[in-house]
Biopython code that builds the backbone (N, CA, C, O; Angstrom):
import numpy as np
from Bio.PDB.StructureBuilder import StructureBuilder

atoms = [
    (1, "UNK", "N", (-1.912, -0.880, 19.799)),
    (1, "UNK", "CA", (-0.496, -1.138, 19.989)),
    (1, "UNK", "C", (0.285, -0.281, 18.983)),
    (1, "UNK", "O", (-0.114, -0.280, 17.818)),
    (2, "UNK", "N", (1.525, 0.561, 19.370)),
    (2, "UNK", "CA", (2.173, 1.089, 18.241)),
    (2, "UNK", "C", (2.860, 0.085, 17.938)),
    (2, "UNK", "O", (3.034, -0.973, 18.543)),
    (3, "UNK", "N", (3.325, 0.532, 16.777)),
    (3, "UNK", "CA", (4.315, -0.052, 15.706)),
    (3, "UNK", "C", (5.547, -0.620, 16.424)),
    (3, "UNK", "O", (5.953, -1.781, 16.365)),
    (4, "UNK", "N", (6.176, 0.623, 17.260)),
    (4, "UNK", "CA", (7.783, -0.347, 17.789)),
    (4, "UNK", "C", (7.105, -1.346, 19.076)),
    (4, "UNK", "O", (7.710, -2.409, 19.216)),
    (5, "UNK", "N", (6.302, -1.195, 19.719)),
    (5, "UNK", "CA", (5.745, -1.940, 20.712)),
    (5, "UNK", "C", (5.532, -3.606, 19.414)),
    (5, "UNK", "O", (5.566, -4.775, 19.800)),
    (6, "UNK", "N", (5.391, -3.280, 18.372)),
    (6, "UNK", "CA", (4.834, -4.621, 17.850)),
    (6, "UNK", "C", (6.176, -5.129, 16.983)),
    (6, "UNK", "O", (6.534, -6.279, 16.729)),
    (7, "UNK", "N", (6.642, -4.149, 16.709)),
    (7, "UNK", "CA", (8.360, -4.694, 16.003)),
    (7, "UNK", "C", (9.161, -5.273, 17.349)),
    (7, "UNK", "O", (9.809, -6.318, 17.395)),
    (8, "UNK", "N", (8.978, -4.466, 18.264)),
    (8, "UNK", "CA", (9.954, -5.220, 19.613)),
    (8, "UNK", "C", (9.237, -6.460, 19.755)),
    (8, "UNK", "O", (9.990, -7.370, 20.103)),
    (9, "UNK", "N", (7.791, -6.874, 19.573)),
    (9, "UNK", "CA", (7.279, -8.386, 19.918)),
    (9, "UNK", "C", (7.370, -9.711, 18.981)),
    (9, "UNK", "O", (7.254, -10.930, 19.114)),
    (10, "UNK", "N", (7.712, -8.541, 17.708)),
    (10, "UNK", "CA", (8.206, -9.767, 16.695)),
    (10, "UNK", "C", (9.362, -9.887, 16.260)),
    (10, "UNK", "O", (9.670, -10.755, 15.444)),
    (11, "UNK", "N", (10.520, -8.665, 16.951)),
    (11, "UNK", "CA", (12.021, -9.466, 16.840)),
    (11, "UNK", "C", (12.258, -10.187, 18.128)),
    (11, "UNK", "O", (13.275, -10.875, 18.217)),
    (12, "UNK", "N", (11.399, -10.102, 19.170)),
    (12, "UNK", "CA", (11.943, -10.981, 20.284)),
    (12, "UNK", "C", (11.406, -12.118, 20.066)),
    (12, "UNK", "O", (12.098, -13.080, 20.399)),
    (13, "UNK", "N", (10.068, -12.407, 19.469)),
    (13, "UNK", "CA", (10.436, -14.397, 18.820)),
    (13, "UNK", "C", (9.666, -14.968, 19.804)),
    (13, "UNK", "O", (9.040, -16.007, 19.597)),
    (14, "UNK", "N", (9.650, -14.241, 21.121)),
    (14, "UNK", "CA", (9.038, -14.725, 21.955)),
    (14, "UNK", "C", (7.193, -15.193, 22.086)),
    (14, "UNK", "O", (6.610, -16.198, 22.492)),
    (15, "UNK", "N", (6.821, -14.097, 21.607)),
    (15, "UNK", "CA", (5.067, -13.620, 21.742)),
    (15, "UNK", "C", (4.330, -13.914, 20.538)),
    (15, "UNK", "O", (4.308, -12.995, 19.720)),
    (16, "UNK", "N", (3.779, -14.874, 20.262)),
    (16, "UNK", "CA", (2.934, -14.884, 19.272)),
    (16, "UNK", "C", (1.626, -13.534, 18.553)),
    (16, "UNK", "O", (0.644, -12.937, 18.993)),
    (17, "UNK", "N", (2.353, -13.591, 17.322)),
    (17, "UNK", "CA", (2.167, -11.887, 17.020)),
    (17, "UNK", "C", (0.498, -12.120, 16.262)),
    (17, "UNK", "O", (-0.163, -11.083, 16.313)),
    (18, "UNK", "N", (-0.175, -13.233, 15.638)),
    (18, "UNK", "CA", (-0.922, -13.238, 15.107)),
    (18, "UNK", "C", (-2.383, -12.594, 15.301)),
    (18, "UNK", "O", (-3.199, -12.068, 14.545)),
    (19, "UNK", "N", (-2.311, -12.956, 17.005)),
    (19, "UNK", "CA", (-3.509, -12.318, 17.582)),
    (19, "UNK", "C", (-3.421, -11.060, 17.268)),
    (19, "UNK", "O", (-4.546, -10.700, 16.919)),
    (20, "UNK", "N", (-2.491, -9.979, 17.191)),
    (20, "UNK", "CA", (-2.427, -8.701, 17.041)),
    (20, "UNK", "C", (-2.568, -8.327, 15.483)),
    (20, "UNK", "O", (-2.449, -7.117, 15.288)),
    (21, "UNK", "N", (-2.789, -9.083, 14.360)),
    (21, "UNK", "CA", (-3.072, -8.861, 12.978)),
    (21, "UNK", "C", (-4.605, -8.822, 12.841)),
    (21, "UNK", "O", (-5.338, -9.258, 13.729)),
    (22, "UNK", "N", (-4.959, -8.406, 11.956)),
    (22, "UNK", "CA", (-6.564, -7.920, 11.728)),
    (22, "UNK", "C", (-6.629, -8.943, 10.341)),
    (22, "UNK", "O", (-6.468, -8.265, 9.326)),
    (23, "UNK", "N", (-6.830, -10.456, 10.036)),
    (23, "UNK", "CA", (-6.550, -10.671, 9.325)),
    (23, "UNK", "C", (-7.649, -11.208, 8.501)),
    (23, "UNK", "O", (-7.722, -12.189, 7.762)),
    (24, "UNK", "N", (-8.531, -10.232, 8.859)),
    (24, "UNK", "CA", (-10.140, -10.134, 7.822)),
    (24, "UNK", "C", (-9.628, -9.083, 6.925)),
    (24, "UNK", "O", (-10.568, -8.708, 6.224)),
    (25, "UNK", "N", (-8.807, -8.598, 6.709)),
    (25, "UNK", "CA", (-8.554, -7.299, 5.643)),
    (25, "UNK", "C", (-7.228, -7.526, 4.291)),
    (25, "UNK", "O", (-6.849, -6.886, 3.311)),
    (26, "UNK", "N", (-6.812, -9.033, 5.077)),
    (26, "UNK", "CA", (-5.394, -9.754, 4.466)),
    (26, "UNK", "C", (-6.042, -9.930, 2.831)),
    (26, "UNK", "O", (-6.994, -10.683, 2.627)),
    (27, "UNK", "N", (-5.342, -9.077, 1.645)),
    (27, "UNK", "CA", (-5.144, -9.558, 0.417)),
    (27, "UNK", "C", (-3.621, -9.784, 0.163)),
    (27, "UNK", "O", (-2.751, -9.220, 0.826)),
    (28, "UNK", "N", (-3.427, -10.470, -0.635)),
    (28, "UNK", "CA", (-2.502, -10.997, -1.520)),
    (28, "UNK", "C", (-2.194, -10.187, -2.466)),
    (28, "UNK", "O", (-3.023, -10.383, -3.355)),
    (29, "UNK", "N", (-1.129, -9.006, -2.932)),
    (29, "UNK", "CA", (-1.145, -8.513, -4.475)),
    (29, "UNK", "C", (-0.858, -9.956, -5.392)),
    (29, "UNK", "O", (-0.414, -11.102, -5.328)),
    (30, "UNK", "N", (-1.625, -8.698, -6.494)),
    (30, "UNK", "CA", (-1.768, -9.284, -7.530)),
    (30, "UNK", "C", (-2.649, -10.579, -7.562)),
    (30, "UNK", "O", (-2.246, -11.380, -8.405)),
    (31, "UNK", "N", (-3.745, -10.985, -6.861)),
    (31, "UNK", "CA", (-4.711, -12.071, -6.667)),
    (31, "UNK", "C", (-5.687, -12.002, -6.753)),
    (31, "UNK", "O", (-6.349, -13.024, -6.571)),
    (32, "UNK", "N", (-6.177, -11.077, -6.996)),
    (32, "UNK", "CA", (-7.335, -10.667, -7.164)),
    (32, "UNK", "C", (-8.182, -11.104, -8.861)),
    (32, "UNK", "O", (-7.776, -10.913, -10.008)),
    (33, "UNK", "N", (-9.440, -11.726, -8.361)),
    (33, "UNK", "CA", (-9.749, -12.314, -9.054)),
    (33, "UNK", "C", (-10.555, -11.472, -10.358)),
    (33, "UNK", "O", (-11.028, -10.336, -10.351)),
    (34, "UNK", "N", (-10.510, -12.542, -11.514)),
    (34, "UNK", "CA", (-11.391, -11.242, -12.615)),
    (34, "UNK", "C", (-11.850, -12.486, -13.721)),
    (34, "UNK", "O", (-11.099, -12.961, -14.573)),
    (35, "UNK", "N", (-13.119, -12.840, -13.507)),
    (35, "UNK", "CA", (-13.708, -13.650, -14.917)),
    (35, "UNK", "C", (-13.708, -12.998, -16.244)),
    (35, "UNK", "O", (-14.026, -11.873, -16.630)),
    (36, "UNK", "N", (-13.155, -14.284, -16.940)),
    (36, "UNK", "CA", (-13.139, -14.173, -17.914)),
    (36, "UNK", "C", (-13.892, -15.596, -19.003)),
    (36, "UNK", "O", (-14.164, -16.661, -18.449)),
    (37, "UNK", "N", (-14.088, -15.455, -20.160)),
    (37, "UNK", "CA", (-14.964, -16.415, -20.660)),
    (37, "UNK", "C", (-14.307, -16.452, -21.881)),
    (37, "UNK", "O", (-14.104, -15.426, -22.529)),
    (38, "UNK", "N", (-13.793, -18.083, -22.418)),
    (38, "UNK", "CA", (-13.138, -18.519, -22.963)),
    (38, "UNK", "C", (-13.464, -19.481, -23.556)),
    (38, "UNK", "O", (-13.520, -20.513, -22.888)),
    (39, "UNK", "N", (-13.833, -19.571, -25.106)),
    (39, "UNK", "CA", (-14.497, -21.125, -26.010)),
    (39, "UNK", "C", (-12.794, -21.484, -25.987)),
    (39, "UNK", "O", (-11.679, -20.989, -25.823)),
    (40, "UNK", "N", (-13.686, -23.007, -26.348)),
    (40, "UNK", "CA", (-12.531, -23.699, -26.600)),
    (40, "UNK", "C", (-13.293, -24.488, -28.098)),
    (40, "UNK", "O", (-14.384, -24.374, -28.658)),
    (41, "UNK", "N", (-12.173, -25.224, -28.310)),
    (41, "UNK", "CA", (-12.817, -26.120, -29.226)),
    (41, "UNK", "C", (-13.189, -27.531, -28.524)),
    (41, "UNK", "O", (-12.397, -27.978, -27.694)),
    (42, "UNK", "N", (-14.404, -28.266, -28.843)),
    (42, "UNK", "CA", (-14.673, -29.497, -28.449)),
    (42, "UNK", "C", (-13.521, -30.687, -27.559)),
    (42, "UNK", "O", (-13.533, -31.136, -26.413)),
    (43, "UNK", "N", (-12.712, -30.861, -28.596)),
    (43, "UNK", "CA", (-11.437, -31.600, -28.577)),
    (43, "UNK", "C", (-10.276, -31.182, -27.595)),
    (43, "UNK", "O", (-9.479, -31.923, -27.019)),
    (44, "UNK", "N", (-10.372, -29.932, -27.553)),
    (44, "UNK", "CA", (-9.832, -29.493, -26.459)),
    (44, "UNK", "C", (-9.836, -29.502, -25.340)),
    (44, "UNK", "O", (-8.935, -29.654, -24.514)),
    (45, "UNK", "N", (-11.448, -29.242, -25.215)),
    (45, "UNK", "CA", (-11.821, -29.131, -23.662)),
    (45, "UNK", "C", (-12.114, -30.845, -23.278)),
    (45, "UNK", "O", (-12.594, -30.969, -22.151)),
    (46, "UNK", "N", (-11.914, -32.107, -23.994)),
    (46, "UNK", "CA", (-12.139, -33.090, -24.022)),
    (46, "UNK", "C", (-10.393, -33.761, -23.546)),
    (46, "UNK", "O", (-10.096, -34.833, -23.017)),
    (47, "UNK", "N", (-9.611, -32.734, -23.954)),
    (47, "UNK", "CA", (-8.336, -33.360, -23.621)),
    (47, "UNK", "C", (-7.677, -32.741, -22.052)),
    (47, "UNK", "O", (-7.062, -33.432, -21.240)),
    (48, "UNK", "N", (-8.005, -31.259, -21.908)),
    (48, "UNK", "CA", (-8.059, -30.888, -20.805)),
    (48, "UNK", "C", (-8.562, -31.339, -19.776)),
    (48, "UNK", "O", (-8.004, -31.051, -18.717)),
    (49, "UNK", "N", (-10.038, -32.378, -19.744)),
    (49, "UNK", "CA", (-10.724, -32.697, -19.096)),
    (49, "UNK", "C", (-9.852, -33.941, -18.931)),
    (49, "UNK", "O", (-9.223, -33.777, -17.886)),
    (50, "UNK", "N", (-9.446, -35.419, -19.637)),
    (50, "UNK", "CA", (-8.821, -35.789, -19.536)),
    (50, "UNK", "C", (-7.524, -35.607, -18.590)),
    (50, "UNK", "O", (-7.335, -36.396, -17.663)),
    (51, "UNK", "N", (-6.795, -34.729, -18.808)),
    (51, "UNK", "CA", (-4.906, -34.574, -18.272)),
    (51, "UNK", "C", (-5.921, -34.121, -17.001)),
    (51, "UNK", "O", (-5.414, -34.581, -15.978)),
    (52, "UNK", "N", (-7.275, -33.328, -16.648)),
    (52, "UNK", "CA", (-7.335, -32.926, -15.169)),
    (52, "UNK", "C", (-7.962, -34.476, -14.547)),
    (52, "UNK", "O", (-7.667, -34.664, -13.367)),
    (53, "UNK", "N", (-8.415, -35.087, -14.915)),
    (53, "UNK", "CA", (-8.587, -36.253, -14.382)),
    (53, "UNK", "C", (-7.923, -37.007, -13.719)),
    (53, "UNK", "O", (-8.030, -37.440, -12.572)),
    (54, "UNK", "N", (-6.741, -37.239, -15.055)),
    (54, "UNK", "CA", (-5.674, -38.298, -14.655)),
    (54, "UNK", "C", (-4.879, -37.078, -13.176)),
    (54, "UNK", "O", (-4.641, -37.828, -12.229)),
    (55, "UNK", "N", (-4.598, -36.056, -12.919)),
    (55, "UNK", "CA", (-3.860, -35.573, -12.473)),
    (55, "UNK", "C", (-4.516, -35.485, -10.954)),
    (55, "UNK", "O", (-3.811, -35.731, -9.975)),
    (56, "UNK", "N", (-5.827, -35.141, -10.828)),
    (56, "UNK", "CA", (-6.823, -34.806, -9.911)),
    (56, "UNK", "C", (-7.012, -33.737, -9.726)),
    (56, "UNK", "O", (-6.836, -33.209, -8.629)),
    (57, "UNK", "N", (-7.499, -33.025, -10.958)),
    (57, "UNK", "CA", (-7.728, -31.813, -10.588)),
    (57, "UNK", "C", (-9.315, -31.205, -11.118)),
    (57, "UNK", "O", (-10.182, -32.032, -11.400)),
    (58, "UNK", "N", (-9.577, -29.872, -11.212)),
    (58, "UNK", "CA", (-10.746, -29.740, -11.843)),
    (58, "UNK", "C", (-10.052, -28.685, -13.694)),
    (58, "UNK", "O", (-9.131, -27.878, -13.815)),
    (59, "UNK", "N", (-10.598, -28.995, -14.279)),
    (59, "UNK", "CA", (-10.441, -28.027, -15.464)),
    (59, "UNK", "C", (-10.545, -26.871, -15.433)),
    (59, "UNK", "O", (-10.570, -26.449, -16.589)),
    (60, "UNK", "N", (-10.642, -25.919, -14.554)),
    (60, "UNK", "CA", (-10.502, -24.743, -14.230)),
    (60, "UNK", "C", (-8.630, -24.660, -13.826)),
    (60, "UNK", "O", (-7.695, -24.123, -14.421)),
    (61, "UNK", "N", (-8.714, -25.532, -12.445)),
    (61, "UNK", "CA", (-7.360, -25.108, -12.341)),
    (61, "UNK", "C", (-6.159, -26.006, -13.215)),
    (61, "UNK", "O", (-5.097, -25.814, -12.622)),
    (62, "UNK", "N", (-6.013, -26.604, -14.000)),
    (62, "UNK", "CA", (-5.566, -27.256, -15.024)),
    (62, "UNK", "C", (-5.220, -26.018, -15.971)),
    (62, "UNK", "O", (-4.185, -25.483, -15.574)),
    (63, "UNK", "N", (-5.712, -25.448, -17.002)),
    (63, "UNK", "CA", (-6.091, -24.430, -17.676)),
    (63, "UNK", "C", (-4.856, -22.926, -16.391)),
    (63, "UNK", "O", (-3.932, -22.210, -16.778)),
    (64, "UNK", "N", (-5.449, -23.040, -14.998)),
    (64, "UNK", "CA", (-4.470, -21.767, -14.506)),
    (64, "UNK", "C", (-3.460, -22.081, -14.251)),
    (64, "UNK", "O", (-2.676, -21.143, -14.396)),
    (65, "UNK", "N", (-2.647, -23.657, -13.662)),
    (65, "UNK", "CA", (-1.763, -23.620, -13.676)),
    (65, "UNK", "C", (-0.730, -23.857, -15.387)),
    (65, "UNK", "O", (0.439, -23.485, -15.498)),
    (66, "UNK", "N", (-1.316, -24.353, -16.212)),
    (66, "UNK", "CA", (-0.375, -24.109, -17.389)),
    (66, "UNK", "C", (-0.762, -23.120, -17.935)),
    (66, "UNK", "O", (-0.342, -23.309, -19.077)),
    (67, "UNK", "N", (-1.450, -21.849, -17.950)),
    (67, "UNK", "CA", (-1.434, -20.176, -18.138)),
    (67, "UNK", "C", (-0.094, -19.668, -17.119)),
    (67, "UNK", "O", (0.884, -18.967, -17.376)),
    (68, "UNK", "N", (-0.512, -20.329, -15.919)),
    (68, "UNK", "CA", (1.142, -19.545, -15.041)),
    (68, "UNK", "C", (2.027, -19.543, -15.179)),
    (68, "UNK", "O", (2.867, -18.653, -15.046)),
    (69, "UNK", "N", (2.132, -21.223, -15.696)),
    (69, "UNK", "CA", (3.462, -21.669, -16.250)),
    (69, "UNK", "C", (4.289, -20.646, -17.501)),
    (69, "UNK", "O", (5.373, -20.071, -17.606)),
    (70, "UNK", "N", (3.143, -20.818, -18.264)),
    (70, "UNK", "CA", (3.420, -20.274, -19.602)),
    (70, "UNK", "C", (3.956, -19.185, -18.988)),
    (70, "UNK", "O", (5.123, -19.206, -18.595)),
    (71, "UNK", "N", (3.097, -18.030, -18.827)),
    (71, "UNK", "CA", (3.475, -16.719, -18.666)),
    (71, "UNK", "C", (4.706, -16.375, -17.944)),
    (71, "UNK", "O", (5.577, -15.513, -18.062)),
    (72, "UNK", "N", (4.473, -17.327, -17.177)),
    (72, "UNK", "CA", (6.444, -17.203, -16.168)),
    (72, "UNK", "C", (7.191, -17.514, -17.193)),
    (72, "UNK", "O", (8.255, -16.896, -17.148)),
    (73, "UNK", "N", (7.069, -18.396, -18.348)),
    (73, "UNK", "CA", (8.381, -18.803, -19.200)),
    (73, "UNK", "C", (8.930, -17.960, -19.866)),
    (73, "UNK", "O", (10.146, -17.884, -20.040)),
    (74, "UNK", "N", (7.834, -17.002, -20.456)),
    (74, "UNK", "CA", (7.675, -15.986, -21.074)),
    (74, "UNK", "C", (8.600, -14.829, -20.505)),
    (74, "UNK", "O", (9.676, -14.362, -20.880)),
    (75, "UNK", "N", (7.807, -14.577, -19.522)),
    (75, "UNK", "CA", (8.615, -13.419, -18.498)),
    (75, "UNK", "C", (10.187, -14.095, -18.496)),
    (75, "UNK", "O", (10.973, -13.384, -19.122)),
    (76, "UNK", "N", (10.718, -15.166, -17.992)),
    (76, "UNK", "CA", (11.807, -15.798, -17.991)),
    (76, "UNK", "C", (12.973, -15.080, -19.542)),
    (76, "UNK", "O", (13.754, -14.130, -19.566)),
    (77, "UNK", "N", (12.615, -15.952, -20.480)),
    (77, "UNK", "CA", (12.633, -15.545, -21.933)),
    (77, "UNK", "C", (12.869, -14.043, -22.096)),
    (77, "UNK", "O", (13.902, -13.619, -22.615)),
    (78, "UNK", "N", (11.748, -13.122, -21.575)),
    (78, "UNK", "CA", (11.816, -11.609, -22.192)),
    (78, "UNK", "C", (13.196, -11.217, -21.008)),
    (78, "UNK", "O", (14.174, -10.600, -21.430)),
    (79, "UNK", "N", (13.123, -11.583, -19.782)),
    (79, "UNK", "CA", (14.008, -11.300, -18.819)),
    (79, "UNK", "C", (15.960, -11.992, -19.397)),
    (79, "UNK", "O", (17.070, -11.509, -19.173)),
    (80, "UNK", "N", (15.652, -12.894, -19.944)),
    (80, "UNK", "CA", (17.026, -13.920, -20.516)),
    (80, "UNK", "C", (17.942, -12.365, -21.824)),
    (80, "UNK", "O", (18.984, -11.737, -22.012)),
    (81, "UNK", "N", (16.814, -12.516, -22.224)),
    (81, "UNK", "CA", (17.061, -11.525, -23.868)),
    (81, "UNK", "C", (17.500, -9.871, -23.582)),
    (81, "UNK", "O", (18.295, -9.181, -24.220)),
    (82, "UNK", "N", (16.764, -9.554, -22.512)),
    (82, "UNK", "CA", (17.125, -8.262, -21.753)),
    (82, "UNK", "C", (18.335, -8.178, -21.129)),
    (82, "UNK", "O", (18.865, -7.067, -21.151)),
    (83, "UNK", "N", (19.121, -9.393, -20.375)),
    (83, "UNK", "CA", (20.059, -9.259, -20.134)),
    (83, "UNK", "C", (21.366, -10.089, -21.100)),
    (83, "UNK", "O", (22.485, -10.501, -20.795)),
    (84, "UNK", "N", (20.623, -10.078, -22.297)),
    (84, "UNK", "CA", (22.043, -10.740, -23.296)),
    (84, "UNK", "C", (22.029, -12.011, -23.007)),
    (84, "UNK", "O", (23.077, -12.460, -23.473)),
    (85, "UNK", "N", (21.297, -13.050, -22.382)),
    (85, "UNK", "CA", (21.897, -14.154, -22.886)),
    (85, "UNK", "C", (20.923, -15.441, -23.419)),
    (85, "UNK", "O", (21.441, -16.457, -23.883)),
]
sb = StructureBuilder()
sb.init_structure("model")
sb.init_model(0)
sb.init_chain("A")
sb.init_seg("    ")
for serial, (resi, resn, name, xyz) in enumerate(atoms, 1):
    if name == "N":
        sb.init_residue(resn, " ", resi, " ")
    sb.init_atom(name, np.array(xyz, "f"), 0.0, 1.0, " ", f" {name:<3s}", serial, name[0])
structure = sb.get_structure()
């Protein structure tokens, strides 16, 4: 299928376009995964384990969502100061 044949099928709203995506090849930027290995101290990973409990989560993603957090605040912050305020 060319391109305007597939732009005309997805501004008309009409035709469900999904079948026409190849979506074994679909990444996400910036998602891509990369281990890394990280001590903690005892007490730590004892309190983490804890807050993922109570929350329902596993200690892996506990640990990524307050790294995301952080780093967005951050970015926020360096972005606030860049524009003066």
């Amino acid at each position: 299928m060319k391109a305007e044949e597939f732009d005309a099928k997805f501004d008309d709203g009409e035709e469900d376009i999904i079948g026409d995506l190849d979506l074994s090849t679909l990444k996400r930027p910036n998602q891509e995964q990369k281990r890394v290995n990280v001590d903690f101290p005892a007490w730590m990973v004892e309190s983490l384990d804890q807050e993922a409990a109570r929350i329902g989560v596993t200690r892996q993603s506990i640990i990524k969502v307050w790294l995301a957090e952080r780093l967005e605040q951050q970015a926020a912050n360096k972005a606030a100061l860049r524009s003066g305020h």
